[in-house]
C-alpha positions as CSV (number, residue, x, y, z in Angstrom):
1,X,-8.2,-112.0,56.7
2,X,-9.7,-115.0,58.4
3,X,-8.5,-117.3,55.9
4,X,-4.7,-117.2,57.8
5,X,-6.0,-119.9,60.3
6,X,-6.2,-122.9,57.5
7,X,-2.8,-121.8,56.2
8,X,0.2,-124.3,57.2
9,X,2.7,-121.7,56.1
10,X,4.6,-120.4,53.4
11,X,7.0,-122.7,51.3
12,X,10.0,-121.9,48.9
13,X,8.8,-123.0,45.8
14,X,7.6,-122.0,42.2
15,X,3.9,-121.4,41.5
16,X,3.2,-123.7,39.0
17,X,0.7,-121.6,36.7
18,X,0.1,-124.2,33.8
19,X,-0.4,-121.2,31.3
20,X,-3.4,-120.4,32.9
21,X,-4.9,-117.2,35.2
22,X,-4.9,-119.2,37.9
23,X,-3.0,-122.4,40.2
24,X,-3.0,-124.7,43.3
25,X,-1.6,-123.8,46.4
26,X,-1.0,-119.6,46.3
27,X,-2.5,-116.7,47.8
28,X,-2.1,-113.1,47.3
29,X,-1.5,-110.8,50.3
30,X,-5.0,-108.0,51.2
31,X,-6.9,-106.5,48.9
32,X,-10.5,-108.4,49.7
33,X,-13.4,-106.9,48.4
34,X,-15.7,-109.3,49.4
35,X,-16.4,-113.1,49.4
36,X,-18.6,-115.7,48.9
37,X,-19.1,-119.4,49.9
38,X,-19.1,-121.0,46.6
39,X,-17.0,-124.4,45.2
40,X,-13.6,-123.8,43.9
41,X,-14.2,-124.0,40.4
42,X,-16.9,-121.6,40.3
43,X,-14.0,-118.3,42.0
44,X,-12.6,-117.2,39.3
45,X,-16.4,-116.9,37.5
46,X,-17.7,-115.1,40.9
47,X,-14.5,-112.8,40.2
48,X,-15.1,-111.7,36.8
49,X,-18.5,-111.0,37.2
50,X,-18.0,-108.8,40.5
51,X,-17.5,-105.1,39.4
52,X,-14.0,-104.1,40.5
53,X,-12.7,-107.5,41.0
54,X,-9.2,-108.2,39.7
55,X,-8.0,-111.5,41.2
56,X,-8.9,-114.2,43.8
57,X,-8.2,-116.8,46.6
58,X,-10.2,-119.7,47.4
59,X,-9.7,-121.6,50.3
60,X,-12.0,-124.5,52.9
61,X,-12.6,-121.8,55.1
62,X,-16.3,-121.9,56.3
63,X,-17.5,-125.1,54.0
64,X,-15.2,-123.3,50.7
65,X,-14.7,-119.5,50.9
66,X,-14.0,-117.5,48.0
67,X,-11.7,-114.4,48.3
68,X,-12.7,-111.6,45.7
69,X,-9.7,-108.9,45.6
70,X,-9.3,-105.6,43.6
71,X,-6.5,-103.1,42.7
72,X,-4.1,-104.1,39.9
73,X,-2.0,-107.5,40.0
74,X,0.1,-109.7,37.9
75,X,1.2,-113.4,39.1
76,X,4.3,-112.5,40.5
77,X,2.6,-111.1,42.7
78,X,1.3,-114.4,44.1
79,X,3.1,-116.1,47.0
80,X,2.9,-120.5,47.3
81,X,1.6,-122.5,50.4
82,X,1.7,-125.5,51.7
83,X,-1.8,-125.8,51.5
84,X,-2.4,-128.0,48.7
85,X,-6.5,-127.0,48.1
86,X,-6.3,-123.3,48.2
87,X,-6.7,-121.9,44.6
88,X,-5.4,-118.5,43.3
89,X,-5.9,-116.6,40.1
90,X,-6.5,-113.3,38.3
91,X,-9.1,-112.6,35.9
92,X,-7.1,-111.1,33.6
93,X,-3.0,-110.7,32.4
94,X,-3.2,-106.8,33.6
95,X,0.6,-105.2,32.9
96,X,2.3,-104.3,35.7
97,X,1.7,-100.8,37.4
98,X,-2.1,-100.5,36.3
99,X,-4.4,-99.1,38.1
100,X,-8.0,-100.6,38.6
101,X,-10.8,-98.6,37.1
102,X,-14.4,-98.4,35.9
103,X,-16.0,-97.8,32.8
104,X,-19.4,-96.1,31.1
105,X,-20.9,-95.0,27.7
106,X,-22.2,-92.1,26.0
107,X,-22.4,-90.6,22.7
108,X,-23.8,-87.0,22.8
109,X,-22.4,-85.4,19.6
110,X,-21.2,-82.3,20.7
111,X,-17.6,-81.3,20.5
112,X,-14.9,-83.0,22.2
113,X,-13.7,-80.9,25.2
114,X,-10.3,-82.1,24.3
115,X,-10.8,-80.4,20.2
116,X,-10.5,-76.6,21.7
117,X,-7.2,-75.0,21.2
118,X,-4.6,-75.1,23.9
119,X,-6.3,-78.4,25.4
120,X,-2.7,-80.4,25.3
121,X,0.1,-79.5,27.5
122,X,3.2,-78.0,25.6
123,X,1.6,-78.2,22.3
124,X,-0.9,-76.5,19.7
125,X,-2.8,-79.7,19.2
126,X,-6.5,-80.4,19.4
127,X,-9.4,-83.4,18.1
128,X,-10.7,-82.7,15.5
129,X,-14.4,-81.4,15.3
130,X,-16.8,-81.9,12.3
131,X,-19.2,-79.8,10.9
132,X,-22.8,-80.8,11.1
133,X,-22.6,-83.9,8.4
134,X,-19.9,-85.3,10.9
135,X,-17.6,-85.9,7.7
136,X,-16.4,-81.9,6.9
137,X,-13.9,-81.5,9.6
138,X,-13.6,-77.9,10.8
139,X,-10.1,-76.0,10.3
140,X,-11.3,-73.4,13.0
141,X,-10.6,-75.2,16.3
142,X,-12.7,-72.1,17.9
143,X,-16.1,-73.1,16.3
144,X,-18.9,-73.1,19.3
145,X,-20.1,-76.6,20.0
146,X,-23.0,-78.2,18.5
147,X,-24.2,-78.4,22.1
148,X,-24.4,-75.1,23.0
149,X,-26.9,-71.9,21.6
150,X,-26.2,-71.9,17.7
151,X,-22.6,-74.0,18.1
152,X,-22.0,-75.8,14.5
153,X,-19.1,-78.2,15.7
154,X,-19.8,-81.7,16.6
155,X,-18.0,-84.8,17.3
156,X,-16.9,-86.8,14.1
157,X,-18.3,-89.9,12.8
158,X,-15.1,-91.5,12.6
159,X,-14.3,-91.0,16.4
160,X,-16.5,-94.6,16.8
161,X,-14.8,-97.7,18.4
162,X,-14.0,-101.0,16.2
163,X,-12.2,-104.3,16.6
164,X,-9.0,-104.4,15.7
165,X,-9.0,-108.7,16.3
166,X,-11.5,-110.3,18.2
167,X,-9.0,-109.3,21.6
168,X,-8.1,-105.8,20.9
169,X,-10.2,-102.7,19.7
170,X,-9.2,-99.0,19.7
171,X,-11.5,-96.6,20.5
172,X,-11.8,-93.0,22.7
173,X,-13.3,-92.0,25.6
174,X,-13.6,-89.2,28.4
175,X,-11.8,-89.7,31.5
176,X,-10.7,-88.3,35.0
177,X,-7.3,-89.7,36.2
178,X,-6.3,-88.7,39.6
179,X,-3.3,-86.3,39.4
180,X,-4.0,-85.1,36.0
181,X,-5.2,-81.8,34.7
182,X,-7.4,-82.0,31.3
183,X,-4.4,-80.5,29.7
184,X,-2.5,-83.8,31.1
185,X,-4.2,-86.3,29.8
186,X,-6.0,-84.8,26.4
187,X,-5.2,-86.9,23.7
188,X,-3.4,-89.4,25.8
189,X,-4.1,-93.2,25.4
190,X,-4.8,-95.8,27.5
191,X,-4.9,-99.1,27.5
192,X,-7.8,-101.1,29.0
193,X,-7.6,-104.4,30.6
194,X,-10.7,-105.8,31.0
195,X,-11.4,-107.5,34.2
196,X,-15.3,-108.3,34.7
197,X,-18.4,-109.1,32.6
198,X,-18.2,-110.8,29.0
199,X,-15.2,-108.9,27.9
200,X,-12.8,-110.3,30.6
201,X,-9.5,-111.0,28.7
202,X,-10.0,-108.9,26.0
203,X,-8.5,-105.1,25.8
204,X,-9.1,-101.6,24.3
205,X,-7.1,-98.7,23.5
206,X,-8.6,-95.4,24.1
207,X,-7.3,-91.9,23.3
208,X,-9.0,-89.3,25.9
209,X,-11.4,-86.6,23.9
210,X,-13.1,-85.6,26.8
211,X,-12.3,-84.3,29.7
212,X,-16.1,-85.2,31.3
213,X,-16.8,-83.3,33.9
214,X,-19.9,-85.9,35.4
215,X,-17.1,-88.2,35.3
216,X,-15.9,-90.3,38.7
217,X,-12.0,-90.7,39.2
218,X,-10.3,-93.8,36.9
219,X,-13.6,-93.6,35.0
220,X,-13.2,-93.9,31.4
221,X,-16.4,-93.2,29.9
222,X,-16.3,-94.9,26.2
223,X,-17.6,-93.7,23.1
224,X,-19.4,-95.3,21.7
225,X,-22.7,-94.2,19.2
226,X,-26.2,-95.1,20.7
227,X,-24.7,-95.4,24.5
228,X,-26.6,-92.9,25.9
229,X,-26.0,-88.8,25.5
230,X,-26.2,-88.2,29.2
231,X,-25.6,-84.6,30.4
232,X,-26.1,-83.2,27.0
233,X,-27.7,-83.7,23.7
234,X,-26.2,-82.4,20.7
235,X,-27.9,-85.6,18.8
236,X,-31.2,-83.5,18.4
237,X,-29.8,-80.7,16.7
238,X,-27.4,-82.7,14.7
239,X,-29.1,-85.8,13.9
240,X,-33.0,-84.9,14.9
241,X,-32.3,-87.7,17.8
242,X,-35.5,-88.3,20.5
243,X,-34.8,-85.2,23.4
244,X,-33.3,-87.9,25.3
245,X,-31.2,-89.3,22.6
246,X,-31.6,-92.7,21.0
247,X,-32.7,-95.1,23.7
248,X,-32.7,-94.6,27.4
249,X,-30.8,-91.3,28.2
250,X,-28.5,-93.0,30.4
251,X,-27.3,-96.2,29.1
252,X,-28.8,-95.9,25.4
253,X,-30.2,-98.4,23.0
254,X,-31.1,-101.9,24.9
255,X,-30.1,-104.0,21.9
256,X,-28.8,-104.5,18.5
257,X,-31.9,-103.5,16.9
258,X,-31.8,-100.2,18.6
259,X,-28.5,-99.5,16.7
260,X,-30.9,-99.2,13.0
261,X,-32.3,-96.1,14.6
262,X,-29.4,-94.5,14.4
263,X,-27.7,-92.8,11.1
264,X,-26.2,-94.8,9.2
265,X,-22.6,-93.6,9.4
266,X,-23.1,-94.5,13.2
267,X,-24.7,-97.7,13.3
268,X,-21.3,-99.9,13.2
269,X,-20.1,-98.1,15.9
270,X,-23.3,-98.7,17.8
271,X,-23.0,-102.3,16.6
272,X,-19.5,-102.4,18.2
273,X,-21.0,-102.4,21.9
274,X,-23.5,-105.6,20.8
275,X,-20.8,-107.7,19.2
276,X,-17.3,-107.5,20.1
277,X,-18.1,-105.6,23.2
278,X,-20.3,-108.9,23.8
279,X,-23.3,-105.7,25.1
280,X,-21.2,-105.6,28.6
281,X,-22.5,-103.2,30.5
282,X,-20.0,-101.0,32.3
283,X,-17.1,-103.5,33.0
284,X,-14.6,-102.7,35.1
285,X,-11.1,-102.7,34.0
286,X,-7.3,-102.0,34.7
287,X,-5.5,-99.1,32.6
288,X,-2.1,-97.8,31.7
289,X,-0.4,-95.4,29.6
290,X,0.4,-96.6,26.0
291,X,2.0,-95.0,23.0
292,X,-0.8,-94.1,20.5
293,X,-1.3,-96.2,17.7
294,X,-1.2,-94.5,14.2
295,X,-4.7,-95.1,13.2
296,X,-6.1,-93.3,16.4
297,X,-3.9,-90.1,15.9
298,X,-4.9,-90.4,12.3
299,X,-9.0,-89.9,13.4
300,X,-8.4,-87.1,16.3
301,X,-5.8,-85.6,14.1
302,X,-4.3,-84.8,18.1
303,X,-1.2,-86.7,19.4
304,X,1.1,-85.4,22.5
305,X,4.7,-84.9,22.7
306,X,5.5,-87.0,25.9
């Protein structure tokens, strides 16, 4: 980038980070995105608030440049100068060997794509489904979904995100991973690094339901009740939900309020997205493989042998 002109070389020393996300005189190699000619202090702001973003480079260039980068990072990744004003940072503590991702909403009641039989690789595992009442969990993994002609099986109430502590939640989602099959990555989690919007800094962990097929690669569509049904609408034939769901049929409920429309064994999940979740709207993110926790294998019933 043009930024290499202002830079009096590289120098043998440690990058003091201060036990922050960001320090004085550093630079990562490539990656821009973008940039923007805006004061030092204001980069790492500019950063989190840019969809895709990951981490940053400020330097005098033109007046005071700021250098937006993606793709996943971690400091070690940074390299010192002997430029004493350039600034460096990343918006958030990522682990190493993520990969940089997006993320959407929906909650459209019908059955889990991931809660038919023979959905996990090299095991008889499936989510569990629930009968119309969202409570009475079917034993018949075969039962036609609730969004299909006379289908009875529908997602289960309990399959809602919640905070764990005010920088970790669990949740589950639909997703499309490059280089996985459905079978691959059903009931698989994920952990989600947050890297833009109100959320930066905080994390989720998601087990994959859904195999979403209106879903983009490293999308991880959360969900979450009242976020939109999208595609389809099994809320009107479960719950008597609007035709296109509860709120806008992409996106869902606009606020807080929205969330009393909804039944009441749904409406703290819906809550989840205007509280912890801060109402971000479609942050981006950095994921990785994690082991399951307990209590989301406990709600899906589903876990995977590698």
């Amino acid at each position: 980038m043009v930024v290499n002109i202002l830079i009096l070389g590289y120098v043998r020393c440690d990058i003091n980070w201060n036990g922050n996300n960001w320090a004085m005189s550093c630079d990562f190699h490539g990656n821009d995105m973008s940039n923007a000619q805006i004061a030092s202090n204001l980069c790492g702001g500019k950063c989190a608030n840019t969809q895709g973003c990951t981490h940053f480079t400020w330097t005098q260039y033109n007046g005071g440049t700021c250098w937006m980068k993606q793709g996943a990072v971690s400091k070690s990744d940074a390299f010192a100068t002997s430029d004493p004003t350039m600034v460096c940072g990343i918006v958030n503590s990522s682990p190493t060997g993520g990969a940089a991702g997006t993320t959407t909403r929906y909650w459209d009641c019908c059955k889990p794509s991931c809660a038919w039989p023979g959905k996990v690789s090299g095991s008889n595992a499936y989510v569990k489904s629930c009968q119309k009442d969202g409570n009475t969990v079917w034993s018949d993994g075969n039962v036609a979904s609730g969004c299909g002609s006379g289908g009875t099986a529908f997602v289960c109430n309990n399959q809602i995100p919640w905070a764990i502590n005010d920088q970790l939640a669990y949740g589950f989602a639909a997703a499309t991973i490059p280089g996985l099959t459905e079978q691959q990555r059903c009931c698989a989690c994920y952990k989600l690094d947050f890297t833009s919007g109100p959320v930066v800094g905080k994390s989720m962990i998601v087990q994959v339901v859904n195999s979403g097929s209106d879903v983009n690669p490293n999308q991880f569509d959360l969900q979450i009740p009242g976020g939109g049904v999208g595609i389809f609408n099994g809320c009107s034939s479960q719950w008597n939900a609007p035709t296109d769901g509860w709120g806008a049929r992409y996106g869902g409920v606009s606020s807080s309020q929205g969330c009393y429309n909804l039944p009441g064994a749904l409406q703290q999940g819906c809550l989840f997205r205007f509280q912890w979740f801060k109402g971000a709207d479609n942050p981006s993110m950095v994921y990785s493989r994690v082991k399951c926790p307990a209590e989301l294998i406990a709600r899906t019933g589903c876990s995977r042998n590698d």
